[in-house]
C-alpha positions as CSV (number, residue, x, y, z in Angstrom):
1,X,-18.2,-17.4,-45.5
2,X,-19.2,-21.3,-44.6
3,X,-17.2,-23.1,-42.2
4,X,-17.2,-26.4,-41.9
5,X,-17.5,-27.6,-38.1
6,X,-16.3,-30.7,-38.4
7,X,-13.1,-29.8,-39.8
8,X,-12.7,-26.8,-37.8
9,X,-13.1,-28.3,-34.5
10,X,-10.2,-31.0,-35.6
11,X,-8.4,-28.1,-36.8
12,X,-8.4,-26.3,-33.5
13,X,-8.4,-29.1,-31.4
14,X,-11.8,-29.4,-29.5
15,X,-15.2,-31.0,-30.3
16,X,-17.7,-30.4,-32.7
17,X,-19.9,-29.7,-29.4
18,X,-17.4,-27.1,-28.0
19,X,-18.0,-24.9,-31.1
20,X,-21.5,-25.0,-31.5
21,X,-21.6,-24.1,-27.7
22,X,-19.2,-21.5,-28.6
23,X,-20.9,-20.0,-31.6
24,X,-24.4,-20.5,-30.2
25,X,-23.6,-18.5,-26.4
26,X,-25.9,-21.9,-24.7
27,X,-24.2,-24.7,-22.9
28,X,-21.8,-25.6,-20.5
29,X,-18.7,-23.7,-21.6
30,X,-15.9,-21.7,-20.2
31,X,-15.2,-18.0,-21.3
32,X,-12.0,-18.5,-22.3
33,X,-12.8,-21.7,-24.4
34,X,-15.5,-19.6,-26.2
35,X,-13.7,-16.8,-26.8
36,X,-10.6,-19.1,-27.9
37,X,-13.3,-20.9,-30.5
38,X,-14.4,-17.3,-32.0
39,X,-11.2,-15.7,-32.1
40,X,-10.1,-18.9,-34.7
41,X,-13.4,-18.6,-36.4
42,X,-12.2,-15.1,-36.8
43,X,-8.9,-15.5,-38.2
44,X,-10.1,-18.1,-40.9
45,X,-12.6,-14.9,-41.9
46,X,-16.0,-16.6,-40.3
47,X,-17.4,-14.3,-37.6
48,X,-20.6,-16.4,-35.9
49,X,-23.7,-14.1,-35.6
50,X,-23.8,-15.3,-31.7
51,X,-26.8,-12.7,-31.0
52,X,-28.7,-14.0,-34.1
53,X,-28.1,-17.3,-32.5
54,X,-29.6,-16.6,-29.1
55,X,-32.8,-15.2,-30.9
56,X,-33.1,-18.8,-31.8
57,X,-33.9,-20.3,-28.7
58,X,-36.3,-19.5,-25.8
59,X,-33.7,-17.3,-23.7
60,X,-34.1,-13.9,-23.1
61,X,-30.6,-13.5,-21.7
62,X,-32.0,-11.6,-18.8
63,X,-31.6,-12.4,-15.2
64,X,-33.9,-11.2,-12.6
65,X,-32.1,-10.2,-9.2
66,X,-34.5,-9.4,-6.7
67,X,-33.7,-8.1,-3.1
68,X,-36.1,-8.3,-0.3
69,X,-35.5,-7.3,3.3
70,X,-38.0,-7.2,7.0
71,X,-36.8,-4.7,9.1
72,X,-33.4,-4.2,7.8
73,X,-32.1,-1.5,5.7
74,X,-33.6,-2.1,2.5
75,X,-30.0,-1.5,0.0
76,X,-27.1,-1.0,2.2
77,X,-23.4,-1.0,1.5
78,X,-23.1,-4.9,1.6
79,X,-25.8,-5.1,-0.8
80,X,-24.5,-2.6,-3.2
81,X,-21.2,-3.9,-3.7
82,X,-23.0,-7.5,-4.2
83,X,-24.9,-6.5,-7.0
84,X,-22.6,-5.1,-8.8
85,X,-20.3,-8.4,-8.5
86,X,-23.5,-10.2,-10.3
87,X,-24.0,-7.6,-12.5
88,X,-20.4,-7.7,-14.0
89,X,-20.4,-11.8,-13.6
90,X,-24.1,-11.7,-15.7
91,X,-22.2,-9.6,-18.2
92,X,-18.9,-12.1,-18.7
93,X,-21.9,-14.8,-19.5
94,X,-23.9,-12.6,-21.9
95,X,-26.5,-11.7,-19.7
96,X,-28.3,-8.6,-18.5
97,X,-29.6,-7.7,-14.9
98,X,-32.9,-6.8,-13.7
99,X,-32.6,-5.4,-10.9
100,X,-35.8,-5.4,-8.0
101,X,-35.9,-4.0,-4.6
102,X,-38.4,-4.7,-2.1
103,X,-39.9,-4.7,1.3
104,X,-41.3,-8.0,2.8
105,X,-44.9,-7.1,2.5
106,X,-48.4,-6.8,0.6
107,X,-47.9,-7.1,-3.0
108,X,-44.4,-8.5,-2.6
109,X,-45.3,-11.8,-3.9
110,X,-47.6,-10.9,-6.6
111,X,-44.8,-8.5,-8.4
112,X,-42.3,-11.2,-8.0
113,X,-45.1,-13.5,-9.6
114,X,-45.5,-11.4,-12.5
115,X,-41.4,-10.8,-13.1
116,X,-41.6,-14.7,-13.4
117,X,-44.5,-15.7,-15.3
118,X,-44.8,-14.0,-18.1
119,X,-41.2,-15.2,-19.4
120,X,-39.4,-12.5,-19.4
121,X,-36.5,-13.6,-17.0
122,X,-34.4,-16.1,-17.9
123,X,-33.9,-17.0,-14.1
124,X,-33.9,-14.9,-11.0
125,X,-31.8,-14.6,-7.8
126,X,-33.3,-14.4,-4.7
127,X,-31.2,-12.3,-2.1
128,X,-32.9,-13.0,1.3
129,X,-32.3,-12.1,4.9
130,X,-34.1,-15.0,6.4
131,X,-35.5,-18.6,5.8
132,X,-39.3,-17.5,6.2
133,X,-39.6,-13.9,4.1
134,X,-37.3,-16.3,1.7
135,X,-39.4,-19.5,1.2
136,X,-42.5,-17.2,0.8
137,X,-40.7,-15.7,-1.9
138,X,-39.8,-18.8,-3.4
139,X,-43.4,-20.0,-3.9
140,X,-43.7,-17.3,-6.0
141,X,-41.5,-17.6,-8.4
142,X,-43.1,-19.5,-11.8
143,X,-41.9,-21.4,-14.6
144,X,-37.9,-20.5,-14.3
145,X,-35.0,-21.4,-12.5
146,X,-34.0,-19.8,-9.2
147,X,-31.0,-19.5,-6.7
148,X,-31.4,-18.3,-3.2
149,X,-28.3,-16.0,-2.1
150,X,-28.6,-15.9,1.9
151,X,-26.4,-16.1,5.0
152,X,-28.5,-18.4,6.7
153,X,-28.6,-22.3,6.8
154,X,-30.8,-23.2,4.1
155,X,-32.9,-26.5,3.1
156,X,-34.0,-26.4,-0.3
157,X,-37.7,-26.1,-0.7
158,X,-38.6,-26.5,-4.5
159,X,-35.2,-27.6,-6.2
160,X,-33.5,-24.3,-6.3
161,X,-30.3,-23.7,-6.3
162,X,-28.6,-22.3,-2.9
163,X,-25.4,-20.3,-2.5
164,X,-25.3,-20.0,1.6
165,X,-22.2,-18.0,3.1
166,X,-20.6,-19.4,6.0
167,X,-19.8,-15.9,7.7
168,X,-18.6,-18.3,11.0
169,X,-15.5,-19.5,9.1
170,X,-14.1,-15.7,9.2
171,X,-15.6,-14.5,12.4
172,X,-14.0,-17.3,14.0
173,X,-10.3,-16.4,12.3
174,X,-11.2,-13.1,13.4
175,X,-11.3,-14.2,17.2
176,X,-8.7,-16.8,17.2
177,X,-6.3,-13.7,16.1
178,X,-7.5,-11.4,18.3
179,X,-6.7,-14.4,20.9
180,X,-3.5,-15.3,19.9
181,X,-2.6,-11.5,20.3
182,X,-3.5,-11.8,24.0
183,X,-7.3,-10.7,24.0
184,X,-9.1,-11.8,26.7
185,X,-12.1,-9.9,26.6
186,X,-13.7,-9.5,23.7
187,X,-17.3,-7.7,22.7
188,X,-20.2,-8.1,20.1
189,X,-21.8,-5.2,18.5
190,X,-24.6,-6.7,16.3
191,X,-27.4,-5.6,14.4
192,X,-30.9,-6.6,14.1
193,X,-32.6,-10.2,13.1
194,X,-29.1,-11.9,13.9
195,X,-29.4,-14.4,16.1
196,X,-27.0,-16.8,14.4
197,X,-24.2,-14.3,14.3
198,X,-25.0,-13.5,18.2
199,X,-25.1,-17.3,18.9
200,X,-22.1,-18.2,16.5
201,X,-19.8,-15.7,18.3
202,X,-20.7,-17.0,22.2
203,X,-19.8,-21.0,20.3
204,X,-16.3,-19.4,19.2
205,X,-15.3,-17.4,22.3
206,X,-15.9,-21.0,24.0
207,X,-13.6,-23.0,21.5
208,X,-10.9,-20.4,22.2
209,X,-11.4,-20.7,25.6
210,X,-12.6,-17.3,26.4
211,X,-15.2,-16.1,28.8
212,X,-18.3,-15.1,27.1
213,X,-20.0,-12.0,29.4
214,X,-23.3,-10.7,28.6
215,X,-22.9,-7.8,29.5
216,X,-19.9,-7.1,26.2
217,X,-22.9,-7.9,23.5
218,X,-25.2,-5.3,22.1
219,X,-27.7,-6.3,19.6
220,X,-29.9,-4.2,17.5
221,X,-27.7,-1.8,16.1
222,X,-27.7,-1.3,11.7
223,X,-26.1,2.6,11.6
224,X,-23.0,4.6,12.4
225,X,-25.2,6.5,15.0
226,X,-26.2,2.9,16.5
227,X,-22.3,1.9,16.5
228,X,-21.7,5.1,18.0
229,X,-24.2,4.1,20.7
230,X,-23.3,0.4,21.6
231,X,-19.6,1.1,21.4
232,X,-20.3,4.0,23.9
233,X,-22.0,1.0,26.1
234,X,-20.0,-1.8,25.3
235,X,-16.7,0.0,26.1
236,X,-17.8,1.0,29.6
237,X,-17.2,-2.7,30.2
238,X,-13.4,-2.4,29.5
239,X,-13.4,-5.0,26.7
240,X,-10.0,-5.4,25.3
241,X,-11.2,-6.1,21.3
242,X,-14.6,-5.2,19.7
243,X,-16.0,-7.5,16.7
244,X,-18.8,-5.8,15.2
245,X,-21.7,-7.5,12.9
246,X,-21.1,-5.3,10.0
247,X,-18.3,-2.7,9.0
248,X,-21.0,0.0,9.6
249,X,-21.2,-0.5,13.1
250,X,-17.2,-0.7,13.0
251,X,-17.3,2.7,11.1
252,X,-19.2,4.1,14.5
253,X,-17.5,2.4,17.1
254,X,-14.1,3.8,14.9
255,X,-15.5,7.0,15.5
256,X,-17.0,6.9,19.2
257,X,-13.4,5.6,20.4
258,X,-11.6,8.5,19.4
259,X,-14.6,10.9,21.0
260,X,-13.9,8.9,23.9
261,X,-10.2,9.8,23.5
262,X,-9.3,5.9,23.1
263,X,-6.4,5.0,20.9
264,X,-7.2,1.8,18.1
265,X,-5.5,-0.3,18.5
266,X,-3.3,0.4,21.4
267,X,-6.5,0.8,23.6
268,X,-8.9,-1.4,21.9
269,X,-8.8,-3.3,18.8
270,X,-12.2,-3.1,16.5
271,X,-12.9,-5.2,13.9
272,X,-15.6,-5.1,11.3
273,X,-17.6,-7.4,9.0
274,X,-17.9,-7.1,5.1
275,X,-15.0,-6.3,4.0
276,X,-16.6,-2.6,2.1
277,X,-14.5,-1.0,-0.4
278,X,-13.8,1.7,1.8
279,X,-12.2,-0.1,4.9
280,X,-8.8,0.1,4.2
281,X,-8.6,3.3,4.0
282,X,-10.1,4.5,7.3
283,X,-7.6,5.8,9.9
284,X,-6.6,3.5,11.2
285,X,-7.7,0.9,8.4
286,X,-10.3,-1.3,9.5
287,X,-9.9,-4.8,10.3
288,X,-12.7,-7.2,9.0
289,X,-14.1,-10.4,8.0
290,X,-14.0,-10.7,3.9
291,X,-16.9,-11.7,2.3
292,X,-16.5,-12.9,-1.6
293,X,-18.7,-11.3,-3.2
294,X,-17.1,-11.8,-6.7
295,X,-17.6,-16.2,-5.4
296,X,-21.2,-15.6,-4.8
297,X,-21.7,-13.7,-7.8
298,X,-20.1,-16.2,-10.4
299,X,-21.3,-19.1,-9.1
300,X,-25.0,-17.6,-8.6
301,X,-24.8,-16.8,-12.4
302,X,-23.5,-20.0,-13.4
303,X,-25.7,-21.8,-11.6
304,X,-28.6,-20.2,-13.3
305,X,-27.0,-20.6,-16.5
306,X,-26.4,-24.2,-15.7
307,X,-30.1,-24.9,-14.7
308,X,-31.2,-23.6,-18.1
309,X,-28.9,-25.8,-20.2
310,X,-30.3,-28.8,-17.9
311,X,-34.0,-27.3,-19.1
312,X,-32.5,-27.8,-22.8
313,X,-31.3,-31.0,-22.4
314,X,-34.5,-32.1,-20.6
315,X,-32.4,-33.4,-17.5
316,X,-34.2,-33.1,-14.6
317,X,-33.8,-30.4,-12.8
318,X,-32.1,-30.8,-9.7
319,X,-31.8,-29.1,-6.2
320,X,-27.8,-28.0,-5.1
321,X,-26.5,-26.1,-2.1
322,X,-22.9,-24.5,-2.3
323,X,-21.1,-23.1,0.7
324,X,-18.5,-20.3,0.5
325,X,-16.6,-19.4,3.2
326,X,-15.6,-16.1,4.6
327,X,-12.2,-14.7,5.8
328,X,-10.3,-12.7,8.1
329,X,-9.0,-9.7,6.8
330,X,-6.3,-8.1,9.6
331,X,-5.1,-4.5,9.2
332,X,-4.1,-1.5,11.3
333,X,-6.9,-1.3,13.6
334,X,-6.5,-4.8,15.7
335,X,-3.0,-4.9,17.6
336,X,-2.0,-6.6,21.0
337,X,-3.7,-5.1,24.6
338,X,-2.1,-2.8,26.5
């Protein structure tokens, strides 16, 4: 059955440029307004062939996601949980995920090279765990658009697109609540490559007024066997509260306090970083800075998405940074010192 657009779109209430958007999958459009246009296309018996649509134009609907780590873990928990969050935010847009996983190393740059060049990626998301494995990356990529996911402060190099998280705006909730409670002294466990975390957690303990000793931080820790350890070391130091660089490490110091016979919270309060799915439900639950990953994911997707549309309307295309904040998530394992 015909439809005529014009008529339609008056009909309906939007613009001519809504429902070809709507009917075509391309452009700048919101879910619900496209599914809103269909669903009256629908009931006046049209149903647009949006597929047969998208075979149209140059999009493959694909999105590239590619993960790349130094030293760290190379998928860990975190990681997991964030890809999923695209995955499912790729799928709301019509779009599929191609998934990559790497090591920082020979070869690295000449896969990533071929996932770009021969135009089978609509775009591609760069997950990166630091600004020089990342910009080497980034000269790599060819002939699509790109966004850089990372947790470090981020210039852009080539007009991507960043989406940085500001971890600091949590950890420093997380402290100021642990102060409030009465904590006086409060340790680090931290894991490896994080400087910034190290360095942001000393600037916080200062803005609350607190001492900052040495001897309370541990770095190099990424297991529950290395939380294990530097809790082991870190307690011995009679710390009050423990914040730990990833709800890992919390996991192990969770479990070396109670080898230790200590009781969280009444002995020490722990809290972790992440915000995993499994945190509230350790005994006690865990404590933890949020991270959200459903916030990164959309506006990773979109961003791509909106890059493309630019391509299509021969804008330029044009560099962007957006900052997303984290939280603090209190629960049963923080509580006042003894």
């Amino acid at each position: 059955m015909a439809l005529d657009i014009v008529a339609f779109s008056k009909q309906i209430g939007v613009s001519t440029a809504t429902v070809s958007r709507a009917f075509s999958g391309r452009g700048r459009i919101s879910e619900k307004t496209r599914e809103r246009v269909l669903e009256e296309a629908r009931a006046r018996g049209f149903s647009p062939n949006v597929h047969a649509s998208r075979l149209n134009s140059k999009r493959t609907n694909q999105i590239g996601l590619y993960y790349s780590f130094s030293e760290d873990p190379i998928f860990d928990y975190y990681n997991m949980e964030l890809a999923q969050e695209i995955a499912k935010a790729a799928e709301k847009r019509g779009q599929a995920v191609h998934l990559e996983l790497s090591r920082s190393g020979k070869g690295e740059n000449d896969r990533l090279r071929q996932l770009t060049r021969g135009g089978g990626l609509d775009g591609i998301i760069l997950v990166v765990d630091g600004r020089t494995s990342g910009s080497r990356l980034l000269e790599s990529v060819q002939g699509c658009p790109v966004v850089v996911v990372t947790n470090r402060a981020w210039a852009p190099i080539k007009k991507e697109i960043v989406v940085e998280l500001d971890i600091f705006s949590g950890m420093a909730e997380a402290v100021r609540d642990l102060a409030s409670l009465g904590h006086q002294r409060i340790g680090f466990i931290g894991g490896t490559g994080i400087t910034a975390k190290v360095n942001g957690f000393r600037r916080i303990l200062e803005d609350c007024k607190l001492t900052v000793d040495p001897k309370l931080i541990v770095e190099g820790s990424v297991s529950f066997a290395d939380g294990q350890k530097a809790f082991h070391q870190v307690a011995s130091q009679r710390p009050s509260a423990v914040l730990c660089a990833t709800d890992v490490l919390a996991m192990g110091a969770l479990n070396e306090a109670s080898a230790m016979g200590l009781n969280v919270p009444n002995d020490i309060s722990i809290v972790g970083m992440d915000d995993l799915a499994f945190t509230a439900y350790t005994t006690p639950s865990l404590s933890t800075v949020g991270i959200p990953r459903s916030q990164i994911a959309k506006t990773a997707v979109d961003s791509i998405l909106s890059q493309l549309d630019d391509e299509e309307s021969e804008s330029p295309r044009a560099s962007a940074k957006h900052v997303i904040g984290s939280y603090y998530v209190p629960r049963a394992s923080v509580g006042a010192p003894a």
